[in-house]
N, C-alpha and C positions, 0 to 999 in steps of 0.2 A: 333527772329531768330528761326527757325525752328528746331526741336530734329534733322534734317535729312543736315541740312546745317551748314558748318564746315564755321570756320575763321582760315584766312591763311595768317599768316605773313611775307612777300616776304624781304627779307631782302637786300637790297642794301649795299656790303661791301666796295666797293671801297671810300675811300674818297681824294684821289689824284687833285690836280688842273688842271684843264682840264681832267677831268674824260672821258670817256663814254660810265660808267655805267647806268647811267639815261637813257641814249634812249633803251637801253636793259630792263632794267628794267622796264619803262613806256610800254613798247611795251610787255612785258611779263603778267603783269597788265593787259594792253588791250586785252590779248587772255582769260580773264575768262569774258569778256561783254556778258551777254546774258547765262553764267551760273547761272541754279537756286540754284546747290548746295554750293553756294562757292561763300565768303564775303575775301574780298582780302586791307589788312591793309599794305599800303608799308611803311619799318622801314628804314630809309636813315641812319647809320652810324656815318654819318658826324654830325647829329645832336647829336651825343652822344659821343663825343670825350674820351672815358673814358680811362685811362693810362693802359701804359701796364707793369707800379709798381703795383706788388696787394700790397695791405696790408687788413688786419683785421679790420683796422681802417680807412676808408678813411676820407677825409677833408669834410665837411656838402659841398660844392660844389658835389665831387665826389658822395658821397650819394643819390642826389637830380638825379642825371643824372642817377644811376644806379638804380635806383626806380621807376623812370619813363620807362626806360629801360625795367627794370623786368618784370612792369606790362605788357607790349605791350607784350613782349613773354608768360606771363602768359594765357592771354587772348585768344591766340590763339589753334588751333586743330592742325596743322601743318604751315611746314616753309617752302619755297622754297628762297634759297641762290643765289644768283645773282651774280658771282666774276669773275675780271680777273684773269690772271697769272700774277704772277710778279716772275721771275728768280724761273721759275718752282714751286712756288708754290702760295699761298692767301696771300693777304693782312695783316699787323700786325693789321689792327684797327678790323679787326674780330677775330681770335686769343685770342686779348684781350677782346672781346662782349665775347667771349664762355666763356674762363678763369675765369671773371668774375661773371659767373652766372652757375649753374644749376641744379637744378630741374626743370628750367621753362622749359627743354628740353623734361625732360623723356615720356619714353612712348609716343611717338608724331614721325608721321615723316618728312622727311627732305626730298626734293628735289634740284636737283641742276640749274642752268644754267651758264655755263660757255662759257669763251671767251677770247681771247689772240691771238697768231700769229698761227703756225704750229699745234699746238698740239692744241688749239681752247679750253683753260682754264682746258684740261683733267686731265692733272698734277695736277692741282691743286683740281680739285671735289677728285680725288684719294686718295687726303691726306686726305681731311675733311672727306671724309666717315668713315675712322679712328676715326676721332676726336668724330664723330656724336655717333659714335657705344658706346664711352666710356663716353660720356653723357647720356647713354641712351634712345639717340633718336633712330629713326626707318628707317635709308639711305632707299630711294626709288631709284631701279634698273634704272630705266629711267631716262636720264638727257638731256637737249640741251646743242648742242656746237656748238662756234659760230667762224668758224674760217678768221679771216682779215677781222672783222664785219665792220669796218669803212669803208670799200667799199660796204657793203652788205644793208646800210643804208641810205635814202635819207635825205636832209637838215632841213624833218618837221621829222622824228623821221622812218620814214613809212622804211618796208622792198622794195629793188627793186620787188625782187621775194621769194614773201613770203610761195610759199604754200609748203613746207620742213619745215620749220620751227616752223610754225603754226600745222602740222600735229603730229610734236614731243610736240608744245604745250599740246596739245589736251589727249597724251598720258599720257607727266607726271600730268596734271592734273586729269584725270579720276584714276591714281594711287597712286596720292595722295589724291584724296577726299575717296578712296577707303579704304585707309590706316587709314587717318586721320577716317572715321566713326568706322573702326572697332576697333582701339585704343582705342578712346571715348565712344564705348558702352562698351569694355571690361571695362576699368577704373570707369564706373558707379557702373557696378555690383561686384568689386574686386578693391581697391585703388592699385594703383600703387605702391606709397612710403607709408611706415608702421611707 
């Protein structure tokens, strides 16, 4: 990978039965194809069920998940969040992904896309920006929002009328590869955490 191209952890928070986060998210995914700066890691959630008891000591199960965890967000330049609404705000299994970890945040920024009914997951990006700020990540101003997406979506994943969509794509990516370089090179020449 190149000094000049960033890895970007898209984080899929939903893990609800009959989600559909996935077609947002795969289709999110799909709008960095054909980008040369930007290597895009999707983190599904679901695969990391990790509780939302902390404790200091988890069980060598809970360990193994948050390790593997870690590492995916370590690994990365920046994050872009993928989350419904639920009763106005995110998801508890992301909550507990932040909770859980961070320094794998700092210094790194954070993009949103949200999605839900009226407010189209607003409510809910509004809180995490909070969250992101006191992690030390870097909230990127641009976000998508996706309002009553389940009409907005055909049966293979595909937007009806995509090119809104795609255009705010476009944005918060060029803002987060923006972000995520200038993070990265300041972090080289000055560590972050001391």
């Amino acid at each position: 990978m190149s000094s000049d191209r960033i890895r970007v952890a898209v984080i899929l928070s939903s893990v609800r039965k009959g989600r559909f986060g996935p077609t947002i998210a795969n289709w999110f995914v799909g709008t960095a194809d054909g980008r040369d700066d930007i290597e895009v890691d999707l983190v599904d959630l679901a695969d990391f069920p990790l509780p939302t008891a902390l404790t200091d000591e988890p069980s060598p199960e809970v360990a193994e998940l948050l390790a593997a965890f870690s590492a995916r967000l370590s690994a990365a330049d920046g994050f872009v969040v993928v989350t419904p609404e639920y009763n106005h705000s995110f998801p508890a299994a992301l909550k507990a992904a932040a909770d859980w970890t961070q320094y794998e945040w700092h210094a790194k920024p954070v993009g949103f896309v949200g999605y839900g009914g009226l407010a189209g997951g607003l409510r809910a990006v509004q809180q995490l920006r909070h969250i992101f700020n006191e992690l030390h990540a870097v909230p990127v101003r641009d976000a998508i929002s996706f309002h009553g997406p389940w009409a907005q979506f055909d049966a293979e994943g595909n937007l009806t009328d995509p090119a809104d969509a795609e255009a705010a794509a476009k944005v918060l990516w060029d803002k987060l590869s923006w972000w995520a370089l200038a993070t990265k090179e300041a972090k080289a020449r000055r560590p972050y955490d001391n």
